[in-house]
C-alpha positions as CSV (number, residue, x, y, z in Angstrom):
1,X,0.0,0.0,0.0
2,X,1.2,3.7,-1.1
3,X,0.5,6.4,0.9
4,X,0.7,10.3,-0.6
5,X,2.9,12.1,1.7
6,X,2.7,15.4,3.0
7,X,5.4,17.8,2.6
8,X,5.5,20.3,6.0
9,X,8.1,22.7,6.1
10,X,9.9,23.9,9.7
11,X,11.8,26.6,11.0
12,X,14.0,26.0,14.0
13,X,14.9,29.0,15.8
14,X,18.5,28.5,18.1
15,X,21.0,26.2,17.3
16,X,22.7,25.2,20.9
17,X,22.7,21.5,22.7
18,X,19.3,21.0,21.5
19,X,18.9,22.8,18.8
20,X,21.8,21.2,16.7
21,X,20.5,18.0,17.9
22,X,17.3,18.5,16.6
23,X,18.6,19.9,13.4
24,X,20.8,16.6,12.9
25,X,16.9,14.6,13.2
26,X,15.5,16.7,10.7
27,X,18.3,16.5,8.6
28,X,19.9,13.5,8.8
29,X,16.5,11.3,9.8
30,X,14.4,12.5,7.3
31,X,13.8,9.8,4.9
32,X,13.2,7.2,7.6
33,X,11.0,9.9,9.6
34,X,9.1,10.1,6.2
35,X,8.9,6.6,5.8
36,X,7.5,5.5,9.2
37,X,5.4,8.9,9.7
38,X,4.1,9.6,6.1
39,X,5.2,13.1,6.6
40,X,8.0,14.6,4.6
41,X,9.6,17.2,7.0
42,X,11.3,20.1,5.0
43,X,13.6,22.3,7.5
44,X,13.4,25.5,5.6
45,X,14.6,28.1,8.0
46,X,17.7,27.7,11.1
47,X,17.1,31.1,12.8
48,X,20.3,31.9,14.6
49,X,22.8,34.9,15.2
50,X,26.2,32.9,15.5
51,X,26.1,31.3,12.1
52,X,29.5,29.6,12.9
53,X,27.1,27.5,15.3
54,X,24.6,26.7,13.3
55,X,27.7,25.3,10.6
56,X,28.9,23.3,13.1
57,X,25.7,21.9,13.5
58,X,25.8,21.2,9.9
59,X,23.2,23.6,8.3
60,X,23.9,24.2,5.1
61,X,24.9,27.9,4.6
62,X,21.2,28.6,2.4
63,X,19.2,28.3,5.0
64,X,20.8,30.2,7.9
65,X,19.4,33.8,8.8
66,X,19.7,35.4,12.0
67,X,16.0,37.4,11.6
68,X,12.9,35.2,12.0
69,X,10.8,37.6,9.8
70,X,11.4,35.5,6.4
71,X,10.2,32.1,7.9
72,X,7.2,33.8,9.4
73,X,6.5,35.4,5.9
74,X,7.1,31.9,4.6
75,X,3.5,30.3,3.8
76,X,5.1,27.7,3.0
77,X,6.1,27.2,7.0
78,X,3.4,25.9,9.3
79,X,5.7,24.9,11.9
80,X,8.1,26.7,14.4
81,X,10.6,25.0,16.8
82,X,11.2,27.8,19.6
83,X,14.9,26.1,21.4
84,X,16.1,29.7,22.3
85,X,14.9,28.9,26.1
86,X,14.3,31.5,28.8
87,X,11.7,33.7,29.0
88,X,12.4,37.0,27.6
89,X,13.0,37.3,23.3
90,X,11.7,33.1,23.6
91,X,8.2,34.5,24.6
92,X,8.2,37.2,21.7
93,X,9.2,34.0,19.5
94,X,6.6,32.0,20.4
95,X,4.0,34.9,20.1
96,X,5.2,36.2,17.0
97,X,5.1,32.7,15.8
98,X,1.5,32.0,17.1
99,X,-0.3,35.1,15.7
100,X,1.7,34.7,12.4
101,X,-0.7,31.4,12.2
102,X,2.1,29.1,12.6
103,X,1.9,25.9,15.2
104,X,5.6,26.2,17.4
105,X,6.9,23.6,19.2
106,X,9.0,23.8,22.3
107,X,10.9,22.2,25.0
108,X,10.9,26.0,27.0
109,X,9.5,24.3,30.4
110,X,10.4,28.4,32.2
111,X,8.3,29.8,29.6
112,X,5.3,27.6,29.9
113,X,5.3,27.2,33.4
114,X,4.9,30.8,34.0
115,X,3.1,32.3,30.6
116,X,1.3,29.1,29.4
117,X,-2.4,30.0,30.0
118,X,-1.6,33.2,27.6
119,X,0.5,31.1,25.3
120,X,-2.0,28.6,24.8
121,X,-5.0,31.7,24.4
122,X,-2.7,33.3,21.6
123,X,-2.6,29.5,20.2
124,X,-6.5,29.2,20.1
125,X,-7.3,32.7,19.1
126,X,-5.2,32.0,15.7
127,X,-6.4,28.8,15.3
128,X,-2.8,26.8,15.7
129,X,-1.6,24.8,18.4
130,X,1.5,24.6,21.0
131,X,3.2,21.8,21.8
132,X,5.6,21.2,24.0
133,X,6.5,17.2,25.0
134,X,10.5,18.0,26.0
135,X,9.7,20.5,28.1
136,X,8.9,18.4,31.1
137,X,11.1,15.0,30.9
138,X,13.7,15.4,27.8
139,X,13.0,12.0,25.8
140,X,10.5,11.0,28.3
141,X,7.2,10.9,26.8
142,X,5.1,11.7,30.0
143,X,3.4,15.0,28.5
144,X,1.9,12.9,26.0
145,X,0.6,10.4,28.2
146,X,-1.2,12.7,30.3
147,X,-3.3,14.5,27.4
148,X,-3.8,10.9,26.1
149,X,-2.3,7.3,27.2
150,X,-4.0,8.6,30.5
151,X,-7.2,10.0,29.3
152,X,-9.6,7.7,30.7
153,X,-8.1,8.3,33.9
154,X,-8.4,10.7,37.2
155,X,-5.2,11.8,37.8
156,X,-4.5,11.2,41.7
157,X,-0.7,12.0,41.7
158,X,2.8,12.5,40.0
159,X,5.9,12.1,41.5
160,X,8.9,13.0,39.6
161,X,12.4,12.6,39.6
162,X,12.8,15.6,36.6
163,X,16.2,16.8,37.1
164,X,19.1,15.1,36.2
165,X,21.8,17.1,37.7
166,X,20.3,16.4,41.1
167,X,19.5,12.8,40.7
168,X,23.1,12.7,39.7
169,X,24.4,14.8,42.8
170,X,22.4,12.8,45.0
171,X,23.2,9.3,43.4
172,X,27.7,10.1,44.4
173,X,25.8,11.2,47.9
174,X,24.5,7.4,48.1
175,X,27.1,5.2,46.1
176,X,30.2,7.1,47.2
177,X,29.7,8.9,49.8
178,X,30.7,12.3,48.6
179,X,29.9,15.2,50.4
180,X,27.4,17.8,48.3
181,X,30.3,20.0,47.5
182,X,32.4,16.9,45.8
183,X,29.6,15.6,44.5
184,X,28.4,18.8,42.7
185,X,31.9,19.5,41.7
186,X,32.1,16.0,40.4
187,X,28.8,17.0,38.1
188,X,30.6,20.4,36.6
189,X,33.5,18.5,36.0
190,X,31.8,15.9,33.4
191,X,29.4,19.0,31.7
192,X,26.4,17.8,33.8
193,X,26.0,21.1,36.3
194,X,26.1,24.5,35.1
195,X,28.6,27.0,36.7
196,X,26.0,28.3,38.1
197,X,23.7,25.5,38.9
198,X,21.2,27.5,41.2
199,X,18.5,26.7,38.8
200,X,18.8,23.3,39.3
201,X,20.3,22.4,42.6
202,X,17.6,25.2,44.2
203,X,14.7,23.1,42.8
204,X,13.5,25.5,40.4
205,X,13.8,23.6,37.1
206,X,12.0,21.0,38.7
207,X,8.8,23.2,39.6
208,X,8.9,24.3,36.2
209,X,7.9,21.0,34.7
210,X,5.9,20.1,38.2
211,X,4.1,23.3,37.4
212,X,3.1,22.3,33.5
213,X,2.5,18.4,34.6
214,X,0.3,19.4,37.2
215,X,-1.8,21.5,35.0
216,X,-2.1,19.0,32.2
217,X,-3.4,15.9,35.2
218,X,-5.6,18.4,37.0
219,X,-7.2,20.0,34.6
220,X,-6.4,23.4,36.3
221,X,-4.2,26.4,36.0
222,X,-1.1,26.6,38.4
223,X,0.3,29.7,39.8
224,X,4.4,29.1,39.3
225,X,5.4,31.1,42.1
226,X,2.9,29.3,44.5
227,X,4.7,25.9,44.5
228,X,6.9,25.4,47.3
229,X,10.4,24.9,46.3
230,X,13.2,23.7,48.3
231,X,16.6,22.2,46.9
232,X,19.2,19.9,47.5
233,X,21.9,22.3,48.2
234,X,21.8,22.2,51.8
235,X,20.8,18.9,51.5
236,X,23.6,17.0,54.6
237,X,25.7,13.9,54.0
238,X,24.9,13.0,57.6
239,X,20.8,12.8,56.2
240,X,21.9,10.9,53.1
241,X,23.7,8.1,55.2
242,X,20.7,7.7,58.2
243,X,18.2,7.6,55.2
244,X,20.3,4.6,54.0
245,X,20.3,3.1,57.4
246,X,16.4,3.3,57.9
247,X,15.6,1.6,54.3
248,X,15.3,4.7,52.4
249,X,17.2,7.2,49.5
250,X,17.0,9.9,48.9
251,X,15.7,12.0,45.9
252,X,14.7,15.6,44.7
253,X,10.7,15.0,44.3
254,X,8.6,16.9,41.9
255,X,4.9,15.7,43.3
256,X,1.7,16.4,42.6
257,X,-0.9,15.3,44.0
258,X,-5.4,15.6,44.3
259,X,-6.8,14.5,47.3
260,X,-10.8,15.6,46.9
261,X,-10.8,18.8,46.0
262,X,-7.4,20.0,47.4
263,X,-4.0,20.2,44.6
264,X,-0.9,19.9,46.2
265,X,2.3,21.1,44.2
266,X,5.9,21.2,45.5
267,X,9.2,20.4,45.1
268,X,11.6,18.8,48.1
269,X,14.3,16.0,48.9
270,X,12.6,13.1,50.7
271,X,13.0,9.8,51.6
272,X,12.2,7.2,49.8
273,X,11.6,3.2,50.6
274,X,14.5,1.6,48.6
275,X,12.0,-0.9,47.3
276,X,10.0,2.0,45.5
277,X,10.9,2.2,41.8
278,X,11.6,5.7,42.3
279,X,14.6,4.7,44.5
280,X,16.4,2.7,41.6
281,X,16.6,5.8,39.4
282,X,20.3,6.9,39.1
283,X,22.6,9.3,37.6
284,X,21.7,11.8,35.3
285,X,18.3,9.6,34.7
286,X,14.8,10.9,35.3
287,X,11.8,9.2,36.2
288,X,8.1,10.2,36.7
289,X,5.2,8.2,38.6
290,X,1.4,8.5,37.9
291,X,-1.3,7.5,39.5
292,X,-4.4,7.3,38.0
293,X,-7.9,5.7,39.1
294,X,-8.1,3.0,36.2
295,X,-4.4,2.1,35.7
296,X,-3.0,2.5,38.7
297,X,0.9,2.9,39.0
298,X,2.3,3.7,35.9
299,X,6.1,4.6,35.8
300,X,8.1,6.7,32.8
301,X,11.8,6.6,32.5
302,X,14.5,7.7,30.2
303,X,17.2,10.5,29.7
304,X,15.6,13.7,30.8
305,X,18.0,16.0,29.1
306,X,20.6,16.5,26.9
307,X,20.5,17.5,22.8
308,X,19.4,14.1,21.5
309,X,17.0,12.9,23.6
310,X,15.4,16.0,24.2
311,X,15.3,16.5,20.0
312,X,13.2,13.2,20.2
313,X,10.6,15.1,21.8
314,X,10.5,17.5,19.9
315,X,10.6,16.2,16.6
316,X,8.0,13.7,18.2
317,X,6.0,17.0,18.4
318,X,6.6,18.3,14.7
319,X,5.8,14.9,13.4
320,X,2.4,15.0,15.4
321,X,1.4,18.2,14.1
322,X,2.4,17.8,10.6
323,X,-0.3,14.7,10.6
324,X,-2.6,16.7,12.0
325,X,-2.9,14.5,15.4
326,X,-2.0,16.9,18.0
327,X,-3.8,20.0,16.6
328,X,-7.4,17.8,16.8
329,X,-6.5,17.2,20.8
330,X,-5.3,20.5,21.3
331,X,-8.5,22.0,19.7
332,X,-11.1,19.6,21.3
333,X,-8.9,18.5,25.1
334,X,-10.2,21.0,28.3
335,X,-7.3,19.8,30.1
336,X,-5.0,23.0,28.7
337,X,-4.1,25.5,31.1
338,X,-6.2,28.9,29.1
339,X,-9.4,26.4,29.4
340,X,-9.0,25.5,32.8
341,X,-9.8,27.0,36.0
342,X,-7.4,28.4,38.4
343,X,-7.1,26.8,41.5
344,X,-5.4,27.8,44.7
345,X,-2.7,25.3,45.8
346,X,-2.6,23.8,49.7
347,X,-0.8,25.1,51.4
348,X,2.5,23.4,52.4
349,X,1.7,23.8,55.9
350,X,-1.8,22.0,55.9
351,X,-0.6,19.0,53.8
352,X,0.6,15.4,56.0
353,X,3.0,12.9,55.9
354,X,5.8,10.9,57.7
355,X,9.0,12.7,58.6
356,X,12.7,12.0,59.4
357,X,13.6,14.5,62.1
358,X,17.4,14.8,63.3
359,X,18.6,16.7,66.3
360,X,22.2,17.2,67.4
361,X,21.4,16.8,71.3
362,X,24.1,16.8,74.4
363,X,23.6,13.0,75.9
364,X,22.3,14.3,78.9
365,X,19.0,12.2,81.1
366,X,15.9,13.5,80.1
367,X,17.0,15.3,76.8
368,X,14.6,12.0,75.0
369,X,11.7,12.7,77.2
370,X,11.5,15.9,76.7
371,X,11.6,15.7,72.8
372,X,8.9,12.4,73.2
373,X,6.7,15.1,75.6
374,X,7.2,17.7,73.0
375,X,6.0,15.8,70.2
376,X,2.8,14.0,72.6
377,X,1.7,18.1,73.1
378,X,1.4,18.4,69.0
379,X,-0.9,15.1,68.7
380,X,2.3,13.7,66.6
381,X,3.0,9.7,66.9
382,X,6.7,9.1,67.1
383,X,7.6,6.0,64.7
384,X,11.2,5.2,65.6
385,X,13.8,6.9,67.8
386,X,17.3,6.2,66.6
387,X,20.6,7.3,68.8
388,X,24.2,5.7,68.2
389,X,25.9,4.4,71.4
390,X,28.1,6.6,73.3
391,X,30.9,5.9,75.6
392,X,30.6,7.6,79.2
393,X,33.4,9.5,79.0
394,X,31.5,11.0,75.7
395,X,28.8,11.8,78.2
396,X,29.0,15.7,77.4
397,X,29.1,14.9,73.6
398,X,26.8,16.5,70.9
399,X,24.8,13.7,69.0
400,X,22.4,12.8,66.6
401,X,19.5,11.7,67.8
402,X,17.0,10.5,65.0
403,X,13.0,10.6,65.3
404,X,10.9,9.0,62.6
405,X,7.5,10.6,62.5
406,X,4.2,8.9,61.7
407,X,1.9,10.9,59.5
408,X,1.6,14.7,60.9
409,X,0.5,17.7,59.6
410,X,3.2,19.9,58.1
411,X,2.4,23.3,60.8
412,X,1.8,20.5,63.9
413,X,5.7,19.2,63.0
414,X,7.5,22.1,62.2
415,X,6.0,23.9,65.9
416,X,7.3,20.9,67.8
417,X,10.8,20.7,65.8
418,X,11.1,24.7,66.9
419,X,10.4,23.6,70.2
420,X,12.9,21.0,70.6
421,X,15.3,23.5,68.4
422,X,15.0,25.9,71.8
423,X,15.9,23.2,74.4
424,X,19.4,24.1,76.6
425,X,20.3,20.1,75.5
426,X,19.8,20.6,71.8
427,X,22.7,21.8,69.6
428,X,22.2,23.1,65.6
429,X,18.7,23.7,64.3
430,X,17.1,20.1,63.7
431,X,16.8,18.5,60.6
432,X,13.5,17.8,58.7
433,X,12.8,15.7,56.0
434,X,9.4,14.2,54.4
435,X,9.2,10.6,54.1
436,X,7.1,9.6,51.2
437,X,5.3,6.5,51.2
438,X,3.7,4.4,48.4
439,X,0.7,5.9,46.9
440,X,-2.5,4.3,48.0
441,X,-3.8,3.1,44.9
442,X,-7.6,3.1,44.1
443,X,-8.7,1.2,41.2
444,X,-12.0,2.1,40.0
């Protein structure tokens, strides 16, 4: 059987890690993209200022500009690939793009995350569609499965391992030992952390795609600067190493969740059980977990970054439009952020779980029954105590003494943990971590 294939021609605009990558696809892949997708993809335009990039890249010379004017004056374009990133001259892309009637395509999780509802209005209002698969897990095709592999499901949580300079970070805290400083240095070193890695070691690249997963499973719009975010960078080898006593990791976890009507969005290091799938999830790999009502535990795992795998989302994406697949889903689905409601996000203080408290105390009588008092005024169930021997001559020592919680409201265990912080026996400020359990699945 012969199929008449269509011929779509794309402009990429930014030719760094990802956008060379995905140049090399569209390039180099195209007759067996063609072959499998009946789509003939055309790359007519490479918008980029450092043309010595884009050659090394391997554009050919012809189709290099540094103004995106001609591909949006191009009728022969219907497709953009935004892979500038950020959220300044990216967002006057994307818009320029959108109202010029051309579909764009991006892996920009900063720009969705915090201007997607207008994004996607712009989208509608011009009758073209945004997609954006790499944005949230590189190669990982979890974007996709929540608009939908997923869509006969009620979305009950996500929990995300989504940045691979942390999982990285985290996985030399647990196999080797290294302190956070060696261990981030380690990352730099190798090209996987950024000079500057704020963005990622402070949590924030991870709301980002929290923020935009959470939207698509919910159905509802997320305020970006209403997620909780805390990192891993003062994140304690002393923590990493009592987690792996107790049966637990480690991990930076983007989670959302819907409990009745209450969303919960945040990002934090907790402890994991080692037995969770979660906890296998090493190096610079991500991972995501979804519950849903009629699947139950699903689990997605690949490479969350870098040029090639995150170019296999996007040309994913450009393949999809061109066949006209993803516009009928982005015209008809009410699960995009401009047609959904905006919803206020708990609270972190009123959410509950398990916790991992540590407190440097002096090894003095009565120091443990006045933290297990402490903890009995908040209505909080103490799990497990944990305190190494000491010898007697050690008697004036500071040490850790470790408290497993079980499940406590947020406010109730921070009050007592500032209470045992103010004790005359208790040394640096405590330690608090959350412990997340399995999901409780329900099956319809």
């Amino acid at each position: 059987m012969h199929f008449n294939r269509t011929r779509v021609s794309v402009a990429v605009v930014g030719c760094g890690t990802v956008g060379g990558a995905t140049v090399a696809v569209l390039t180099r892949d195209r007759a067996p993209i063609a072959a499998r997708s009946g789509v003939e993809l055309n790359l007519a335009y490479v918008v980029e200022k450092n043309a010595a990039q884009a050659e090394k890249a391997g554009v050919d010379r012809a189709i290099v500009t540094d103004n995106l004017e001609p591909a949006l004056n191009d009728g022969a374009v219907r497709i953009v690939v935004e892979l500038v990133g950020g959220t300044g001259i990216a967002r006057e892309i994307v818009e320029k793009s959108l109202r010029a009637g051309k579909h764009v395509v991006t892996a920009n999780k900063a720009l969705l995350a915090k201007h997607g509802p207008e994004l996607f209005a712009i989208a509608r209002e011009n009758a073209v569609s945004l997609a954006f698969e790499a944005s949230c897990g590189g190669g990982i095709p979890i974007v996709r499965a929540l608009y939908d592999g997923l869509i006969a499901n009620e979305i009950e949580a996500i929990y995300g391992i989504v940045n691979g300079t942390c999982n990285y970070i985290l996985s030399k805290m647990i196999t080797d030992g290294e302190s956070y400083a060696e261990a981030l240095a380690d990352a730099q070193e190798i090209g996987l952390a950024e000079a500057d890695p704020g963005l990622d070691v402070g949590g924030i690249d991870s709301a980002h795609k929290i923020a935009i997963m959470g939207a698509l499973a919910f159905g509802q719009r997320v305020a970006f600067d209403s997620i909780p975010v805390v990192g891993i960078d003062s994140l304690d080898l002393t923590d990493v190493l009592f987690a792996q006593r107790l049966g637990y990791v480690v991990k930076l976890l983007a989670v959302a969740e819907k409990r009745g009507g209450d969303v919960s969005l945040r990002v934090e290091p907790a402890f994991i059980g080692e037995q969770h799938p979660l906890a296998w999830v090493s190096g610079p790999f991500n991972a995501v977990s979804v519950y849903g009502n009629r699947t139950g535990h699903t689990m997605y795992y690949g490479r969350g970054a870098g040029g090639s795998p995150t170019a296999s989302a996007v040309v994913a994406d450009v393949v999809s439009i061109a066949t006209g697949v993803y516009e009928r889903f982005f015209d008809r689905c009410a699960h995009w952020p401009d047609r959904a409601v905006e919803s206020p996000i708990l609270p972190l203080d009123d959410t509950a779980t398990r916790f991992y408290i540590r407190t440097n105390v002096t090894d003095s009588p009565g120091t443990l029954a006045q933290i297990a008092a402490i903890f009995g005024r908040h209505g909080i169930s103490i799990a497990s105590v944990h305190q190494d021997e000491i010898a007697d001559e050690a008697a004036e020592t500071v040490v850790p003494v470790v408290v497993t919680l079980h499940t406590a409201r947020r406010i109730s265990a921070k009050q007592a943990v500032a209470e045992i912080d103010a004790l005359s026996t208790t040394g640096d400020r405590s330690t608090i971590i959350p412990i997340v359990d399995e999901h409780a699945e329900c099956v319809s």
